[in-house]
C-alpha positions in Angstrom: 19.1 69.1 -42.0 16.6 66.2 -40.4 16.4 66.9 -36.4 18.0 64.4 -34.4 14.8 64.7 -31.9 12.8 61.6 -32.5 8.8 62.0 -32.5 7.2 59.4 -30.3 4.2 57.9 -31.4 0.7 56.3 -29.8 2.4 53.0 -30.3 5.8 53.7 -28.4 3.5 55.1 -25.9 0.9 52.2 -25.1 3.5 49.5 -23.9 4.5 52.0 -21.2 0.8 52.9 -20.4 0.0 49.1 -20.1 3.0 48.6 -17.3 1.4 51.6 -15.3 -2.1 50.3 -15.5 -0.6 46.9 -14.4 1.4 48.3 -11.6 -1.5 50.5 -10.4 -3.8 47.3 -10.3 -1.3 45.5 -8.6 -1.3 48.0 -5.6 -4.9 48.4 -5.4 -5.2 44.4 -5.6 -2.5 44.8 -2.8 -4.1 47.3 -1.2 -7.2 45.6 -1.1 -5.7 42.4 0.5 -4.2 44.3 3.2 -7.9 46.0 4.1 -9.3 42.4 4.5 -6.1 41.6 6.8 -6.2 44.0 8.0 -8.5 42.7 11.1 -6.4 40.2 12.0 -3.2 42.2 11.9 -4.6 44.6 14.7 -5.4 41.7 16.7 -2.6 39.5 16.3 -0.1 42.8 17.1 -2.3 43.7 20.0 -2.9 40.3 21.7 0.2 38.3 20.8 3.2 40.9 19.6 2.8 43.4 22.1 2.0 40.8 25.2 5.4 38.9 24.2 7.8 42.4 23.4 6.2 43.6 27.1 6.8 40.0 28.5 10.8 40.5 27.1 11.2 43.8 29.1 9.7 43.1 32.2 12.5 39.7 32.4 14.9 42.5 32.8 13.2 44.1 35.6 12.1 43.6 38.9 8.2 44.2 38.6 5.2 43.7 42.0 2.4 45.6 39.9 2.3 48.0 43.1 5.3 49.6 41.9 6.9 50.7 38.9 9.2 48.8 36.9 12.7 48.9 37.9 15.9 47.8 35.9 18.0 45.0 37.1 19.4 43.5 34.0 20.2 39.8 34.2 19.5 39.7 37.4 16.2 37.6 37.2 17.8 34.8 34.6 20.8 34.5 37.1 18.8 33.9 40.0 16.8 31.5 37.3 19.0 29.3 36.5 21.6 29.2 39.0 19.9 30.2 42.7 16.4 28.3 42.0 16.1 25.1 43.0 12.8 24.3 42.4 12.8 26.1 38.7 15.5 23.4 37.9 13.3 20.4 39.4 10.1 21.8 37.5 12.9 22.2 34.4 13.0 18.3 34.8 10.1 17.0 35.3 8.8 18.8 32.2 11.4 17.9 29.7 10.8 14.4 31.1 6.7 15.1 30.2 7.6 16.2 27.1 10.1 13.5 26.1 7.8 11.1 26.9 4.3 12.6 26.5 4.9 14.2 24.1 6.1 12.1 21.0 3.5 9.6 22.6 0.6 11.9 21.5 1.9 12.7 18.6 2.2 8.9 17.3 -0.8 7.4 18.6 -2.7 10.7 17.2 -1.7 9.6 13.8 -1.8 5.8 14.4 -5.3 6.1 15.9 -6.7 8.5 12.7 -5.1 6.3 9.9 -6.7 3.0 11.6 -9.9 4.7 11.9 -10.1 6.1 8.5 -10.3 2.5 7.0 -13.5 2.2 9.4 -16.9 2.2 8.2 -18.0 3.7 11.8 -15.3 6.5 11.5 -17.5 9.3 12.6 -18.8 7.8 15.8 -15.0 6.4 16.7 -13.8 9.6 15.7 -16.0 11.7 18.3 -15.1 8.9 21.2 -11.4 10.0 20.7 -12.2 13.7 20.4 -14.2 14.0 23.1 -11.6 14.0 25.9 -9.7 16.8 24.4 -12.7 19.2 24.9 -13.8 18.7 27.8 -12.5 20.2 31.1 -8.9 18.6 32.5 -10.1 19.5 35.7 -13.3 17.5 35.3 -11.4 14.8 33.8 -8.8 14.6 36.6 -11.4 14.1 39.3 -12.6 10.7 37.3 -9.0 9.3 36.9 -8.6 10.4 41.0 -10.9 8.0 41.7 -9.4 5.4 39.5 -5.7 6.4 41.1 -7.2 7.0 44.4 -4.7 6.1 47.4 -7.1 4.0 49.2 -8.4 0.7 48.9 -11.3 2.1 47.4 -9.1 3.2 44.4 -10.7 1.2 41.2 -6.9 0.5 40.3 -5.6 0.0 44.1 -8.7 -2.7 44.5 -8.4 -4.5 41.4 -4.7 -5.4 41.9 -5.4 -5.9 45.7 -8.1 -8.4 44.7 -5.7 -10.1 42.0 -3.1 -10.3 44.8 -0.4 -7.9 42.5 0.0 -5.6 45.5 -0.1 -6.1 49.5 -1.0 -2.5 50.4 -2.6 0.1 48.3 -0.3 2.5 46.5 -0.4 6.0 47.1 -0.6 7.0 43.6 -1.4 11.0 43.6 1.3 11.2 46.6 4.3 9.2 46.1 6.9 11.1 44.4 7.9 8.1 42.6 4.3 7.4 40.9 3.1 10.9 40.0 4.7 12.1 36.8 3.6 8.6 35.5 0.1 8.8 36.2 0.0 12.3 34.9 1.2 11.4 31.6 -1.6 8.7 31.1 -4.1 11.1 32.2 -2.7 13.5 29.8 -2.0 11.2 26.6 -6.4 10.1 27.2 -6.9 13.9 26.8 -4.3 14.1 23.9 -6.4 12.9 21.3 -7.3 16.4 20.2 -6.8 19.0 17.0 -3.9 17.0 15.7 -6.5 13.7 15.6 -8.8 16.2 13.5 -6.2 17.2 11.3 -4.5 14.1 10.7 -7.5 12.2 10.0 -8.8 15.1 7.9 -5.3 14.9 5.5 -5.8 11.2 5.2 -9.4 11.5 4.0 -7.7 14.1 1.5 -5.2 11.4 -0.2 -6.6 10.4 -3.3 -7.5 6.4 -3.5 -6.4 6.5 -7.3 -2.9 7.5 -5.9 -3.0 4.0 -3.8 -4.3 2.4 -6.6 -1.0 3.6 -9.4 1.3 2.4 -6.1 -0.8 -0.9 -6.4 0.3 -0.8 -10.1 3.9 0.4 -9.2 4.7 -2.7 -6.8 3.5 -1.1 -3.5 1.6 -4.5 -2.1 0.9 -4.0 1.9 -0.9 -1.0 3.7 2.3 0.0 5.7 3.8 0.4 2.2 1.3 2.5 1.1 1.9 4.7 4.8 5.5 5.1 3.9 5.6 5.8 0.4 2.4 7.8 -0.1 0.6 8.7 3.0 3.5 10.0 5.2 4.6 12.5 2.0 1.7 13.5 0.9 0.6 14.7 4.7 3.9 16.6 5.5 1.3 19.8 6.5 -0.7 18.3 8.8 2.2 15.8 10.2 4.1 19.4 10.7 1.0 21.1 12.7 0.4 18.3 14.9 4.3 17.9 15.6 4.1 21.7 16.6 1.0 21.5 18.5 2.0 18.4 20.3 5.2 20.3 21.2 3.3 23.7 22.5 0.7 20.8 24.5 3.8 18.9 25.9 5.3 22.1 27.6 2.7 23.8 28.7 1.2 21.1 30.8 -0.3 22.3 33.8 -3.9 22.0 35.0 -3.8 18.5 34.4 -0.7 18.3 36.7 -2.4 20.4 39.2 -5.8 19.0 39.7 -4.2 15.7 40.3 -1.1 16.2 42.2 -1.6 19.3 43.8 0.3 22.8 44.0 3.0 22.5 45.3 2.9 18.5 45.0 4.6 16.5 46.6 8.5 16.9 47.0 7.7 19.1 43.6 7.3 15.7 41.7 4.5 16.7 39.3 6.4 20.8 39.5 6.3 22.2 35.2 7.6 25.4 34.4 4.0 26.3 33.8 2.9 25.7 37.4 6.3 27.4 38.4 5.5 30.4 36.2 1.4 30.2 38.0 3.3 30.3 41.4 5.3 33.5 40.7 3.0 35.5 38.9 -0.4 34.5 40.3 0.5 33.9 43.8 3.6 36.0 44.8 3.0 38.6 42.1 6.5 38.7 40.9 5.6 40.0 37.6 9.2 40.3 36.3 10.6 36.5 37.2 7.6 34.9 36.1 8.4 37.3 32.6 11.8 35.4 32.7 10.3 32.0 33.0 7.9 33.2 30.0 10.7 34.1 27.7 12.6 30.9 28.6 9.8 28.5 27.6 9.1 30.7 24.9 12.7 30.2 23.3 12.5 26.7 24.3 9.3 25.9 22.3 10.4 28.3 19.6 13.9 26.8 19.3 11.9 23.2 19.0 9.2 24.3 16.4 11.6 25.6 14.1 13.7 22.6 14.1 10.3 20.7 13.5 9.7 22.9 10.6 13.3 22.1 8.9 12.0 18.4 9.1 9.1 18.6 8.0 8.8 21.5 5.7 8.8 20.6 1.8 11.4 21.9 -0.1 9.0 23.9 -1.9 7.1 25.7 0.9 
């Protein structure tokens, strides 16, 4: 009578030794990746994940650093949004910065990198636009004070005084009325910044042959070309430089500071930064300035991600 037990040979065996020397390579290969990340992991939990899930508590407490924490719930986003005045006006004027500022930046980044990429001189145009961006907004701001100054004396108050545009010199830094504008010129000179790198960097990347088959396709002006093979082909860098220019737009601050002052005048040139400054640096009202955080935080979250569903590929 032949056994119904069936005798398994070396060459039943090997297909199943080949999937476990695959899957053990996989891990190690997996393993191995992880080491090397490692690094960054431990850095990125310990400076960004832990500040910002500490951040979240502390908004639900009232917190002096001389005392412990204490628990009062909701109470620091109620006061927020409905007792303080000024966190509403700061609310304003930065949206306002941002509307304006920021979308500003972000165009005349890109305009400025593709017009300077057909240059022959791109290298020395391109550091005359970077410049600004690294050096200090407090140093900056002293040069455009004197060009804004509220005196005669001003460079702009004396040239319109001499061309007969004005009758009396405009107090530029003090007037409510003129300070959000002069800090969003200061701060679209200093925009010009990593976006301008990357930009200009993903439009030295696009092939010329690819202009060339467009040529060939019917594509006959340079604006065509922007539309129907830059602009697609640079949907990374167009998506980092809408993100950045959103993070930049606000957290405006020092630049709003150094020229209007802090407070400034009738809060004109207030941001929630500067708001968030006065009640954790100044007053030391560690839990409401952790309620501002998480608000801008969700705010600039909220806005990234919707920047991401635009500009993401459908493949990434």
């Amino acid at each position: 009578m032949q056994s119904s037990v069936e005798v398994k040979g070396p060459l039943q065996l090997a297909p199943q030794k080949a999937r476990r020397f695959k899957l053990t390579h996989a891990r190690k290969r997996a393993a191995l990746g992880y080491l090397f990340l490692s690094p960054f992991l431990i850095l990125f939990i310990v400076f960004t994940v832990i500040p910002v899930v500490q951040s979240v508590y502390l908004s639900f407490t009232y917190y002096n650093m001389l005392q412990p924490a204490r628990w009062v719930g909701l109470s620091n986003y109620s006061v927020l949004f409905l007792e303080d005045d000024i966190f509403l006006t700061s609310l304003k004027n930065t949206f306002i910065f941002a509307v304006i500022a920021g979308p500003l930046s972000y165009c005349l980044s890109f305009m400025l990198a593709w017009v300077i990429n057909t240059l022959k001189a791109k290298m020395i145009f391109s550091l005359a636009f970077y410049v600004p961006s690294i050096t200090s907004g407090i140093a900056l701001s002293i040069v455009w004070l004197y060009i804004f100054s509220g005196d005669r004396y001003g460079l702009l108050n004396n040239a319109l005084l001499n061309w007969g545009m004005i009758s009396e010199p405009i107090l530029w830094n003090t007037d409510p009325n003129t300070i959000m504008p002069v800090i969003i010129i200061v701060s679209l000179w200093m925009s010009m910044g990593t976006g301008f790198l990357v930009f200009l960097a993903g439009l030295q990347n696009v092939s010329p042959e690819l202009y060339e088959a467009g040529a060939i396709d019917g594509i006959s002006s340079r604006f065509q070309e922007l539309w129907f093979i830059t602009l697609p082909l640079m949907k990374p860098q167009l998506l980092f430089g809408a993100v950045n220019a959103i993070v930049g737009a606000f957290g405006v601050f020092d630049i709003a500071v150094a020229i209007s002052g802090m407070p400034s005048p009738n809060y004109a040139g207030h941001t929630i930064i500067a708001h968030l400054f006065d009640y954790a640096f100044i007053r030391f009202e560690l839990g409401y300035a952790s309620a501002i955080a998480v608000f801008l935080f969700v705010v600039t979250f909220g806005l990234g991600r919707i920047v991401m569903r635009l500009l993401s590929s459908k493949d990434q």
